[in-house]
N, CA, C and O atoms as a printed pandas DataFrame, in Angstrom:
     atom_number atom_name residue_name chain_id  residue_number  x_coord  y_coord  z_coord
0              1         N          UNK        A               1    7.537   -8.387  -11.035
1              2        CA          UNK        A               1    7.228   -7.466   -9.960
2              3         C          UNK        A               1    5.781   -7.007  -10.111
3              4         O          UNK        A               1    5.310   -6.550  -11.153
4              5         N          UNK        A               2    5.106   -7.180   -8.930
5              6        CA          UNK        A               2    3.386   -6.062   -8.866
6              7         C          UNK        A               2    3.885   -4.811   -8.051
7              8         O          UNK        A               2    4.743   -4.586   -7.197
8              9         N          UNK        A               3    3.085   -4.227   -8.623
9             10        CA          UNK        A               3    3.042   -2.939   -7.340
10            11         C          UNK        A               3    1.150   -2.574   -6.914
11            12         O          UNK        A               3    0.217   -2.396   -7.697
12            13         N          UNK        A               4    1.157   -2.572   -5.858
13            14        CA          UNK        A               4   -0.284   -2.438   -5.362
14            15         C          UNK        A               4   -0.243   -0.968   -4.939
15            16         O          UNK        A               4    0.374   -0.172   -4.230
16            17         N          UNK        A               5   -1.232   -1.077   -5.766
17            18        CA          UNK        A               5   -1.529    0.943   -5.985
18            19         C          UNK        A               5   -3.235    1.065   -4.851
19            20         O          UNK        A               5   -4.352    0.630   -5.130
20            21         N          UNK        A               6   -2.869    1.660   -3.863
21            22        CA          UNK        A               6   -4.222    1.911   -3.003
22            23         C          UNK        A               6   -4.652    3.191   -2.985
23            24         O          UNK        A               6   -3.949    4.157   -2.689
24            25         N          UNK        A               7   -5.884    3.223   -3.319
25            26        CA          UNK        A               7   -6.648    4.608   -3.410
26            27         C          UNK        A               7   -7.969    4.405   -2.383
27            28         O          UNK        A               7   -8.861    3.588   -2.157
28            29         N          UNK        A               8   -7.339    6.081   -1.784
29            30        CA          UNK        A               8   -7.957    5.674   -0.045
30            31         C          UNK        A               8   -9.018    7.095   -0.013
31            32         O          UNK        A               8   -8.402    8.160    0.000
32            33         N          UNK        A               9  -10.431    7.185    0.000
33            34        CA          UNK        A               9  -11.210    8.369    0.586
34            35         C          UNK        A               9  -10.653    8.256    2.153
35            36         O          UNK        A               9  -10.631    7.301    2.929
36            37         N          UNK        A              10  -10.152    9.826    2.306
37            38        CA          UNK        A              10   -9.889   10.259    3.546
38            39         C          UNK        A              10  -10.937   11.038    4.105
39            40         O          UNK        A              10  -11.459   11.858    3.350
40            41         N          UNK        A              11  -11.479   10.925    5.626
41            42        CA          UNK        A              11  -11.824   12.440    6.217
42            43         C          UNK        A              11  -11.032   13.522    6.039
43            44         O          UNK        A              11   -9.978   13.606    6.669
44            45         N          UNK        A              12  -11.383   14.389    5.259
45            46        CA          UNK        A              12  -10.532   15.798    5.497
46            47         C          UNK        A              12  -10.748   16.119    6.622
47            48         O          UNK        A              12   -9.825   16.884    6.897
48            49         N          UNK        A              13  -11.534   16.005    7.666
49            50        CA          UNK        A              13  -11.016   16.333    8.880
50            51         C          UNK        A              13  -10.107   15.716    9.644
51            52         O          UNK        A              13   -9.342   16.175   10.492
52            53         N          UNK        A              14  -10.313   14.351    9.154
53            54        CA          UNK        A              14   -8.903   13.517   10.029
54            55         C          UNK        A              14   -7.561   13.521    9.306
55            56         O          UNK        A              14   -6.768   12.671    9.712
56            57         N          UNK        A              15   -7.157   14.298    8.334
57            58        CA          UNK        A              15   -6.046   14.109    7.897
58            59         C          UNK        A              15   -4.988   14.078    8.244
59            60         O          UNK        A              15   -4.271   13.583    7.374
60            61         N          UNK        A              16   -4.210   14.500    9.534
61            62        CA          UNK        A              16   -3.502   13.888   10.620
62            63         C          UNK        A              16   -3.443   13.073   10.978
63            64         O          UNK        A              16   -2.302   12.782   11.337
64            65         N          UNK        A              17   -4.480   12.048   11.199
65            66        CA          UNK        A              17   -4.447   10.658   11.629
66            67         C          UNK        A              17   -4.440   10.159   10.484
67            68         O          UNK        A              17   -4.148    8.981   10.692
68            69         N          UNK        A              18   -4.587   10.309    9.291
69            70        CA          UNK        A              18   -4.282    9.629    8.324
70            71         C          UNK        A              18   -2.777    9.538    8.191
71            72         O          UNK        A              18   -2.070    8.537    8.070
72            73         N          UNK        A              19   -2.545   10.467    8.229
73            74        CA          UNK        A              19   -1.014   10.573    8.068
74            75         C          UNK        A              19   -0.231    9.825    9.086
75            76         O          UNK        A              19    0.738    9.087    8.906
76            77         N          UNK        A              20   -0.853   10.165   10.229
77            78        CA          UNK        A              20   -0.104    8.930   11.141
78            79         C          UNK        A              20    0.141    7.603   10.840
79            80         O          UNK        A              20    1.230    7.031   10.886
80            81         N          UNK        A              21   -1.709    6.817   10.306
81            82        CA          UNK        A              21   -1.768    5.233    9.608
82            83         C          UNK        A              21   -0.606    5.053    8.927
83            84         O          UNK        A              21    0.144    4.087    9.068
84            85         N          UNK        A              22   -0.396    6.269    7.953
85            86        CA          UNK        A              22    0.401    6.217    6.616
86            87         C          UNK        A              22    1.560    5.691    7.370
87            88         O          UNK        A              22    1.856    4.496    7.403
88            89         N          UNK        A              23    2.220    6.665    7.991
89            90        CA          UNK        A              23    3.274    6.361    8.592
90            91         C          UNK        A              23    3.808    5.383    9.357
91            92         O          UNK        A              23    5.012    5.380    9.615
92            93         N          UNK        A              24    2.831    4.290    9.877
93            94        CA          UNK        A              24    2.636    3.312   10.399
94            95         C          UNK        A              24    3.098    2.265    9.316
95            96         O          UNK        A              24    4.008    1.443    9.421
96            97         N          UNK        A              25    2.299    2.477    8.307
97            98        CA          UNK        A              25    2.732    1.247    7.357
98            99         C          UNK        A              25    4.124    1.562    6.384
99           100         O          UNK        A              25    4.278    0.848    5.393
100          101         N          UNK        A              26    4.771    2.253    6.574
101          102        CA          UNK        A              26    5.671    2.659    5.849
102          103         C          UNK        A              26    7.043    1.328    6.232
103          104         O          UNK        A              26    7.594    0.727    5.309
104          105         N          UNK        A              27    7.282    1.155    7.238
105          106        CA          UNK        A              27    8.411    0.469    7.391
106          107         C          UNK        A              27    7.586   -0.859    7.628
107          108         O          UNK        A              27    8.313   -1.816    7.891
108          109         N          UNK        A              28    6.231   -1.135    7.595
109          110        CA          UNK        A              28    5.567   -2.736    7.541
110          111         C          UNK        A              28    6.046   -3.265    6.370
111          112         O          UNK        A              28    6.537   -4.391    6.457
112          113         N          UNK        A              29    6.030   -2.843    5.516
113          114        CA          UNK        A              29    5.788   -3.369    3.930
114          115         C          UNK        A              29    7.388   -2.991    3.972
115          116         O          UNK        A              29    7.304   -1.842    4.405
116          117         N          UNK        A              30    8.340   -3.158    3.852
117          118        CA          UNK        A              30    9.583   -3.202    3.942
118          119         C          UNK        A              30   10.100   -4.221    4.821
119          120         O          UNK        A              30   11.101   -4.827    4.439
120          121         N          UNK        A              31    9.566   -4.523    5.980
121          122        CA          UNK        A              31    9.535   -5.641    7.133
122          123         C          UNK        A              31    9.713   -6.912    6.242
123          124         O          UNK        A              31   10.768   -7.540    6.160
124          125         N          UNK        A              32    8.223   -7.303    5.396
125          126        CA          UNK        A              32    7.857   -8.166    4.810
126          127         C          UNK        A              32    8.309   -8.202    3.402
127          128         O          UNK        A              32    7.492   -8.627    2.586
128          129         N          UNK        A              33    9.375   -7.861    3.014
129          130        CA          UNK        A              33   10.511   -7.849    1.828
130          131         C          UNK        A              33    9.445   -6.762    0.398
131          132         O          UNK        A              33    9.763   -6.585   -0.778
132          133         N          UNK        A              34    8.320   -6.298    1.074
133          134        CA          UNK        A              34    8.142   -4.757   -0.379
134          135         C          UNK        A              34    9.569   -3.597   -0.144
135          136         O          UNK        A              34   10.470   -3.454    0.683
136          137         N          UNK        A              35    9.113   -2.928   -1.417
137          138        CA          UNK        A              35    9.589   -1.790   -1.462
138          139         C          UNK        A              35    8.394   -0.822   -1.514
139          140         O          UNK        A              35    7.646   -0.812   -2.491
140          141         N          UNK        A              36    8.159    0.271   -0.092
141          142        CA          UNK        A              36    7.184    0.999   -0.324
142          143         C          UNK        A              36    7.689    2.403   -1.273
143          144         O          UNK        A              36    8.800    2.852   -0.993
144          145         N          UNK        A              37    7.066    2.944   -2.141
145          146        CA          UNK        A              37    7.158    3.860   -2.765
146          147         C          UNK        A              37    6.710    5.604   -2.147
147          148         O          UNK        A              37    7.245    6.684   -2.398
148          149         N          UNK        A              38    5.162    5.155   -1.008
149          150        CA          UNK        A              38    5.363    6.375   -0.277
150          151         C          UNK        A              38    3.585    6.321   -0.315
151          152         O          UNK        A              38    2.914    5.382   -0.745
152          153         N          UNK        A              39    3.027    7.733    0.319
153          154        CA          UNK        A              39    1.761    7.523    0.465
154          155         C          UNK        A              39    1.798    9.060    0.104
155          156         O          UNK        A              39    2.543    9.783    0.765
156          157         N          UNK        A              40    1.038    9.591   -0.902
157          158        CA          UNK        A              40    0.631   10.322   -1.676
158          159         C          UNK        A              40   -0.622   11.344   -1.152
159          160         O          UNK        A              40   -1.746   11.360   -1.655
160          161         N          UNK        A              41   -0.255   12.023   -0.248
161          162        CA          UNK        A              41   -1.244   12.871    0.182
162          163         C          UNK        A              41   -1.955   14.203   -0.357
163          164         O          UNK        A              41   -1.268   14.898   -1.105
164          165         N          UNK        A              42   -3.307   14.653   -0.049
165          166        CA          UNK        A              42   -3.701   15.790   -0.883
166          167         C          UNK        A              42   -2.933   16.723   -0.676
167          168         O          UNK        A              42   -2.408   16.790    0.435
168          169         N          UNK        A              43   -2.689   17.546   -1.503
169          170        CA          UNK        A              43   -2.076   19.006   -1.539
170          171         C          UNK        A              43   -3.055   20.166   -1.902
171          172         O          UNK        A              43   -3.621   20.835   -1.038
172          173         N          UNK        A              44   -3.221   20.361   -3.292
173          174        CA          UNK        A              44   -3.906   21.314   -3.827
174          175         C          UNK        A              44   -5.319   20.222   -4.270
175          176         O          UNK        A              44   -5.245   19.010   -4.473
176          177         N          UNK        A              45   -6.226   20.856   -4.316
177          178        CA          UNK        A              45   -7.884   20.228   -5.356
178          179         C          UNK        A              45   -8.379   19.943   -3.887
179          180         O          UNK        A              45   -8.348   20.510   -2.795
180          181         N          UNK        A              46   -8.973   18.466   -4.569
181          182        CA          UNK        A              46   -9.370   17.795   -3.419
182          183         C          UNK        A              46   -8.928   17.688   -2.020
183          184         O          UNK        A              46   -7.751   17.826   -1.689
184          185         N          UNK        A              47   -9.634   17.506   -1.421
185          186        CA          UNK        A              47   -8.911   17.274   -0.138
186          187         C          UNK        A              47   -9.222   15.964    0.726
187          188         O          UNK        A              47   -9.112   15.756    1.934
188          189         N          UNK        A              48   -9.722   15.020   -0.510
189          190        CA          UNK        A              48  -10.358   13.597    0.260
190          191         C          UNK        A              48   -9.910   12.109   -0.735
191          192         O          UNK        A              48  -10.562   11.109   -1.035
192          193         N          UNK        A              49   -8.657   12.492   -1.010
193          194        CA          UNK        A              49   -7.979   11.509   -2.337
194          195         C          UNK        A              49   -6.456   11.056   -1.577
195          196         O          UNK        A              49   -5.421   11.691   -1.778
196          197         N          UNK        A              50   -6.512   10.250   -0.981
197          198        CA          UNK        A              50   -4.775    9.605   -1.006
198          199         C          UNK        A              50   -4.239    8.302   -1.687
199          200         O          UNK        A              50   -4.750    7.182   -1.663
200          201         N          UNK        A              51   -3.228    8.663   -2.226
201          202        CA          UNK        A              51   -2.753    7.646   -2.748
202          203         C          UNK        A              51   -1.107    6.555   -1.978
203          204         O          UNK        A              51   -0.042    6.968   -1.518
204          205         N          UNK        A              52   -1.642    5.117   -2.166
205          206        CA          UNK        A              52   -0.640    4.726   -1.030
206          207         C          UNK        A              52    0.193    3.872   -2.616
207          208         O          UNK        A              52   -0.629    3.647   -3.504
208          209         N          UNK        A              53    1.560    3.472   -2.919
209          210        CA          UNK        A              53    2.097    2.745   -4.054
210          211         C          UNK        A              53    3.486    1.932   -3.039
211          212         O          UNK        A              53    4.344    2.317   -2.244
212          213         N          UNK        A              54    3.104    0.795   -3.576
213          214        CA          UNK        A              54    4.258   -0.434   -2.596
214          215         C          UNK        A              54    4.307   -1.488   -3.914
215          216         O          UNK        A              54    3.434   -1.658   -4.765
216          217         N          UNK        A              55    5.477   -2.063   -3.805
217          218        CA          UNK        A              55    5.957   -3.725   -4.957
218          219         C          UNK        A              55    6.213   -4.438   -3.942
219          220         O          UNK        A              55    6.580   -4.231   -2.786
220          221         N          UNK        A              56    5.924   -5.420   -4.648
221          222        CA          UNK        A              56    6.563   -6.876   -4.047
222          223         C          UNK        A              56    7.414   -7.629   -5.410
223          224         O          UNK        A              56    7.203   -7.043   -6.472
224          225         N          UNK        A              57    8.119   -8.558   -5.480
225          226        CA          UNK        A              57    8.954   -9.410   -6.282
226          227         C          UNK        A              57    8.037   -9.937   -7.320
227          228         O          UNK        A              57    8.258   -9.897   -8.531
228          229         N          UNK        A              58    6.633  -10.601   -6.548
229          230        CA          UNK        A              58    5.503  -11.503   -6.606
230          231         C          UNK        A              58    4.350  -11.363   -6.358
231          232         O          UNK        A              58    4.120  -10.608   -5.412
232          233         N          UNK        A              59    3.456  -11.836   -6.882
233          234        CA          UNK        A              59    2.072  -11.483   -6.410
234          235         C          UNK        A              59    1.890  -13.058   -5.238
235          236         O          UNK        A              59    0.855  -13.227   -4.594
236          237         N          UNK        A              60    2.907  -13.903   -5.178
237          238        CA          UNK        A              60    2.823  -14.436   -4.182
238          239         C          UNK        A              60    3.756  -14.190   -3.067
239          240         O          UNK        A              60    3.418  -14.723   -2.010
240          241         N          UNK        A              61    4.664  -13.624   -3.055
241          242        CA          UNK        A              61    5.101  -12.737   -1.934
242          243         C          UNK        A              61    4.466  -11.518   -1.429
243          244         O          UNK        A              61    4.742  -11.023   -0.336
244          245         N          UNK        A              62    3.321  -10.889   -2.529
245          246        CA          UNK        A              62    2.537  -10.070   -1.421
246          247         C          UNK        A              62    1.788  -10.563   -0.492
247          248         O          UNK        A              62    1.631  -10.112    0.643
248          249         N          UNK        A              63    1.045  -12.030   -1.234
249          250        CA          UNK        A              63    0.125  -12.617   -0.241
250          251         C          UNK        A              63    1.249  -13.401    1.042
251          252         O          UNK        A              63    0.881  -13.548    2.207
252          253         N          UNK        A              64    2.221  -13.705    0.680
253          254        CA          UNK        A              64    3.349  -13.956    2.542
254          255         C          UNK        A              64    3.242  -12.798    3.214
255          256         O          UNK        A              64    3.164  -12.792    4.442
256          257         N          UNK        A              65    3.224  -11.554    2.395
257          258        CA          UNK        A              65    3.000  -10.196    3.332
258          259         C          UNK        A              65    1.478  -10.097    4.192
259          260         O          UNK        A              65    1.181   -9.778    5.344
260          261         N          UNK        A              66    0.725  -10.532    3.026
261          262        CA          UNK        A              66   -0.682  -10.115    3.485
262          263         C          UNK        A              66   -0.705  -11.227    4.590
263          264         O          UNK        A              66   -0.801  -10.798    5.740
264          265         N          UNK        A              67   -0.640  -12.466    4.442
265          266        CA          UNK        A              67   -0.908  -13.476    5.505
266          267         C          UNK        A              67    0.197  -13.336    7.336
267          268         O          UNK        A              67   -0.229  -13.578    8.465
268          269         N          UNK        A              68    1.568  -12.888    6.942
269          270        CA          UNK        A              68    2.167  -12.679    8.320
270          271         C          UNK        A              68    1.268  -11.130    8.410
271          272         O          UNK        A              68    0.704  -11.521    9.432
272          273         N          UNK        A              69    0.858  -10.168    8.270
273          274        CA          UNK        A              69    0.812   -9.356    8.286
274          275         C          UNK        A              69   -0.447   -9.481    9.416
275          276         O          UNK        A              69   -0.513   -8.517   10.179
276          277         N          UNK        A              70   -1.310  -10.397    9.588
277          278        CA          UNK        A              70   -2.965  -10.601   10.161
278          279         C          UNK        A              70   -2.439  -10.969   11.847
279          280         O          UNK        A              70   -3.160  -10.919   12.843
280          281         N          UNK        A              71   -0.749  -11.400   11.789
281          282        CA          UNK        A              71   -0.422  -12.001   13.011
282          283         C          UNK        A              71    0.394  -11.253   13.572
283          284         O          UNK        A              71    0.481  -11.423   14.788
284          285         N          UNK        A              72    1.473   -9.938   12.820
285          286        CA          UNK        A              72    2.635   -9.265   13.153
286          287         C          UNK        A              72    1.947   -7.906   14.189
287          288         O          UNK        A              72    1.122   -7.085   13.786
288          289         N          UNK        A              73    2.384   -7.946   15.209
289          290        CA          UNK        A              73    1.719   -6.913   16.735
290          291         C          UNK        A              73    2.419   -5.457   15.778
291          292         O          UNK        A              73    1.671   -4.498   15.969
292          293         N          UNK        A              74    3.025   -5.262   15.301
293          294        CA          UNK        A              74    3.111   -3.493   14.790
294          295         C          UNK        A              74    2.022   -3.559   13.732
295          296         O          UNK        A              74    1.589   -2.421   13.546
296          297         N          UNK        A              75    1.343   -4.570   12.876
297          298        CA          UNK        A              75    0.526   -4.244   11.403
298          299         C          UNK        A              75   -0.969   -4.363   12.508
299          300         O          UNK        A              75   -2.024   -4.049   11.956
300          301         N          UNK        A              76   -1.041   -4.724   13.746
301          302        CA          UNK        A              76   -2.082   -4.808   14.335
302          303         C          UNK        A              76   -2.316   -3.655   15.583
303          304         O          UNK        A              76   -3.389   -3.635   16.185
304          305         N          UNK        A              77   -1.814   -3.219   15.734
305          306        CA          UNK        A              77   -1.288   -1.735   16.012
306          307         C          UNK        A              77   -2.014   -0.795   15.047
307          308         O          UNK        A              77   -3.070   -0.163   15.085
308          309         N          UNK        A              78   -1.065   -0.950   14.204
309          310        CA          UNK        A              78   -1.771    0.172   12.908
310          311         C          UNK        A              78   -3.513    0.258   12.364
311          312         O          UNK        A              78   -4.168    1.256   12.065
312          313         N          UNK        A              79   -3.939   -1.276   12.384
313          314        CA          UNK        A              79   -5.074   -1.591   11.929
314          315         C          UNK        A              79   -5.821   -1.027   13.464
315          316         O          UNK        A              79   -6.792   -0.321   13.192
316          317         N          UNK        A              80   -5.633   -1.148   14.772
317          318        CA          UNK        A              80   -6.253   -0.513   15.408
318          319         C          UNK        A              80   -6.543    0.681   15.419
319          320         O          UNK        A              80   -7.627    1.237   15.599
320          321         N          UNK        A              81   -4.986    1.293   15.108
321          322        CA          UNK        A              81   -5.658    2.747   14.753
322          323         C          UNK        A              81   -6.157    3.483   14.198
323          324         O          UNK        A              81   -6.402    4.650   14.504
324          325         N          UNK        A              82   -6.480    2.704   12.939
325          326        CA          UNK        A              82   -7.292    2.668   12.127
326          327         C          UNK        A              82   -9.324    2.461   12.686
327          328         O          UNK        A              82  -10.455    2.926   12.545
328          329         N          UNK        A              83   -8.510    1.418   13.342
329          330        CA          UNK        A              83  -10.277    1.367   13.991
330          331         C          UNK        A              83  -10.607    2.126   15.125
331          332         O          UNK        A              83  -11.812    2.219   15.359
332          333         N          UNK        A              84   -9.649    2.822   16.058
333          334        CA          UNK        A              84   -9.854    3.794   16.398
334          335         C          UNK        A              84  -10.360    5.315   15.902
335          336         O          UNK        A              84  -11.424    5.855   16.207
336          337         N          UNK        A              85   -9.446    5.773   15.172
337          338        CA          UNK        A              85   -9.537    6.867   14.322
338          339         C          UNK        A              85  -10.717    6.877   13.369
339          340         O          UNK        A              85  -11.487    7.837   13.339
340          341         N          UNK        A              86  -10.886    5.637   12.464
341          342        CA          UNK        A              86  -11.478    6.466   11.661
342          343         C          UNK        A              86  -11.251    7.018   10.645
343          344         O          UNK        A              86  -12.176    7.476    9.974
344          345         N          UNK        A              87   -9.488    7.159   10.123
345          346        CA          UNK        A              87   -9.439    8.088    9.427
346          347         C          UNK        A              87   -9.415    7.690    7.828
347          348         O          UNK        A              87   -8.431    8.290    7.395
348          349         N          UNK        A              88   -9.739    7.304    7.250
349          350        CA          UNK        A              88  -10.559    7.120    6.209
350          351         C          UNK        A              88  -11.722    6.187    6.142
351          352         O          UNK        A              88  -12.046    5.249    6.871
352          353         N          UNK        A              89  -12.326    6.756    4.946
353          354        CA          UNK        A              89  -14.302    6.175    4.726
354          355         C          UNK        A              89  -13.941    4.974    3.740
355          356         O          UNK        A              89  -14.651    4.018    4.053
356          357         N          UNK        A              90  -13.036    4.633    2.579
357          358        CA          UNK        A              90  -12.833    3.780    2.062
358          359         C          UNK        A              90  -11.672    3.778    1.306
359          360         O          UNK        A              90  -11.010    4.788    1.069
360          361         N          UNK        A              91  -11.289    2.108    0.737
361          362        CA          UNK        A              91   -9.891    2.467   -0.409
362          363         C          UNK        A              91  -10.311    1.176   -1.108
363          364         O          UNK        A              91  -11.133    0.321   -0.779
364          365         N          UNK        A              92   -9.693    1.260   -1.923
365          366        CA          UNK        A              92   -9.801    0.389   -3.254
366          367         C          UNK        A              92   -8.046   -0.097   -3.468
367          368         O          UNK        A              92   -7.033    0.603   -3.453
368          369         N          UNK        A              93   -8.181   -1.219   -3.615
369          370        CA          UNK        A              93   -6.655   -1.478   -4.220
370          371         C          UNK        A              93   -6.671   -2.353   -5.759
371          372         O          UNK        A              93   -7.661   -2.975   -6.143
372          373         N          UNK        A              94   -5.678   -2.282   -6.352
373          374        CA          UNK        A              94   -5.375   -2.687   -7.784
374          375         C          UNK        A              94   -4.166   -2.996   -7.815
375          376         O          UNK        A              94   -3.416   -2.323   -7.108
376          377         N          UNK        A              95   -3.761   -3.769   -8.386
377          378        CA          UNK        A              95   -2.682   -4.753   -9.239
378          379         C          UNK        A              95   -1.824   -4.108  -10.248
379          380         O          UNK        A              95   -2.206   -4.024  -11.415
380          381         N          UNK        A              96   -0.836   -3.710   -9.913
381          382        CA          UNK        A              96    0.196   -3.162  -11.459
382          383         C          UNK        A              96    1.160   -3.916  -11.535
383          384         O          UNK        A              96    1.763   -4.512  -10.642
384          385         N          UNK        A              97    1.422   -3.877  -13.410
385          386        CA          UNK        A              97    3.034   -4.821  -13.555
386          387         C          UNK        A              97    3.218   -3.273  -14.473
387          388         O          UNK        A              97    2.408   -2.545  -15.046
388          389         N          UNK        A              98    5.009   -3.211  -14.229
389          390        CA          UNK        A              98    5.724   -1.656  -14.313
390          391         C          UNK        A              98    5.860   -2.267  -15.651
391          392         O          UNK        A              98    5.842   -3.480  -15.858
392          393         N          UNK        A              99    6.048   -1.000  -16.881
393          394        CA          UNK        A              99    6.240   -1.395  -18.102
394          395         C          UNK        A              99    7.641   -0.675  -18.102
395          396         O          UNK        A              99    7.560    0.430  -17.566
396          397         N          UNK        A             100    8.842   -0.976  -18.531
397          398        CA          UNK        A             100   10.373   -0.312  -18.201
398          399         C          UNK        A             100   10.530    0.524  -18.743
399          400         O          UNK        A             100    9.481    0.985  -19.194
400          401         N          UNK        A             101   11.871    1.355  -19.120
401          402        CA          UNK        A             101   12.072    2.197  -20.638
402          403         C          UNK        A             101   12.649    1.294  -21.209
403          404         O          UNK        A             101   12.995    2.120  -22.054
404          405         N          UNK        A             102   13.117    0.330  -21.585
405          406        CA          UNK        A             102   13.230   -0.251  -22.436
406          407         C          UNK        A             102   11.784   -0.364  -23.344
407          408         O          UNK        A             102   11.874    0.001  -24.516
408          409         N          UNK        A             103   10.883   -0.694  -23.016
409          410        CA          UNK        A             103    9.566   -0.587  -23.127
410          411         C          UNK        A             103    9.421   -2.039  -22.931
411          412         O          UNK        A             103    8.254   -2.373  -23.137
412          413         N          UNK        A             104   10.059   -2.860  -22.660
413          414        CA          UNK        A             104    9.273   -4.420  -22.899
414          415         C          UNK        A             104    8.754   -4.594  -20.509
415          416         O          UNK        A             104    9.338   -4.567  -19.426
416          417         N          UNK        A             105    7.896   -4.691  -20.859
417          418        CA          UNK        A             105    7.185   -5.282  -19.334
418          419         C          UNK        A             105    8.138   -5.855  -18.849
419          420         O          UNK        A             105    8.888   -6.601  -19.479
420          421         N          UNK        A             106    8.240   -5.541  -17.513
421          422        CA          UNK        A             106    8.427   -6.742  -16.207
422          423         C          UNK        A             106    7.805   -7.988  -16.392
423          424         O          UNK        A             106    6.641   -8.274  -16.673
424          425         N          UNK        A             107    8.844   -8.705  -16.170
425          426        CA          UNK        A             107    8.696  -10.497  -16.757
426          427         C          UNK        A             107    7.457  -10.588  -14.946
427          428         O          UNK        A             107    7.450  -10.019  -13.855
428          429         N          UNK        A             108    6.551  -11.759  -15.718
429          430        CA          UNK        A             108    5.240  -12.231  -14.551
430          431         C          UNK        A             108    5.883  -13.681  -14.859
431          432         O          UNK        A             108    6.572  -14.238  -15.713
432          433         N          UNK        A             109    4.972  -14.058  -13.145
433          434        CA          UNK        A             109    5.782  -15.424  -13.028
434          435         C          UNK        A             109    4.969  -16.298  -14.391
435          436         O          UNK        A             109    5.133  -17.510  -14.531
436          437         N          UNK        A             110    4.324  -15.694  -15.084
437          438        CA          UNK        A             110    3.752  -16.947  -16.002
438          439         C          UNK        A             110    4.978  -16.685  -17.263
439          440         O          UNK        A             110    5.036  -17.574  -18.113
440          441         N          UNK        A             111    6.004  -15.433  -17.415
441          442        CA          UNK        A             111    6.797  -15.249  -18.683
442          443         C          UNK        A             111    8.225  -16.578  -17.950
443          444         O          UNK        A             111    8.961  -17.238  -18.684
444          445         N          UNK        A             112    8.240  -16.629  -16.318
445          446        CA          UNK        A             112    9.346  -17.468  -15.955
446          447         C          UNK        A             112    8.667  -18.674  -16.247
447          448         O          UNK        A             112    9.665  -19.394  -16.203
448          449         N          UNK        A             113    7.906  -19.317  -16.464
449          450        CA          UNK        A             113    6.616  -20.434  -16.560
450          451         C          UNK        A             113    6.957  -21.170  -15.068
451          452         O          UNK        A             113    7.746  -22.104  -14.921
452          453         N          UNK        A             114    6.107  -20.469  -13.922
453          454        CA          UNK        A             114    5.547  -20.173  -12.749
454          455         C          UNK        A             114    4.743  -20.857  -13.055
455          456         O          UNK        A             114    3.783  -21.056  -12.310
């Protein structure tokens, strides 16, 4: 399993429409077989930090997500309103494999020899 951890500078003034995007992608990434975990909005401190956390099985089933995703009319929807709005200045995404309580890692397709 990956989980893609996105860290997004928001307008604090648009934080409503952020929240909308958010909400937009919430049932995308579930569409395309993730499990979204949720989108992590400011509360207290800052007010220009969101955090978005989703898995996939695979790091090649995210890219089936990422690739139907450029053609699916609701993920192009969202990306408009995005280019409408505005409502964030940038995000960064990164790659996680979950370490369990058992403590031994989530098997990667190279431990199945993928």
């Amino acid at each position: 399993m990956i989980t893609c951890y996105l860290r997004y500078e928001i307008d604090p003034s648009k934080a409503k429409e952020f929240e909308t995007y958010a909400k937009m992608w919430l049932p995308l990434v579930e569409k395309f077989g993730g499990t979204h975990h949720g989108y992590f909005l400011p509360h207290e401190g800052g007010d220009y930090v969101a955090i978005a956390l989703f898995s996939f099985p695979s790091l090649a089933d995210y890219e089936v997500y990422r690739s139907k995703s450029t053609i699916d009319p609701d993920c192009q929807r969202a990306i408009a309103y995005f280019r409408e709005t505005k409502c964030f200045l940038r995000h960064d995404r990164s790659f996680l494999r979950p370490l369990l309580e058992s403590g031994a890692a989530a098997p990667t397709k190279q431990d199945a020899g993928l």
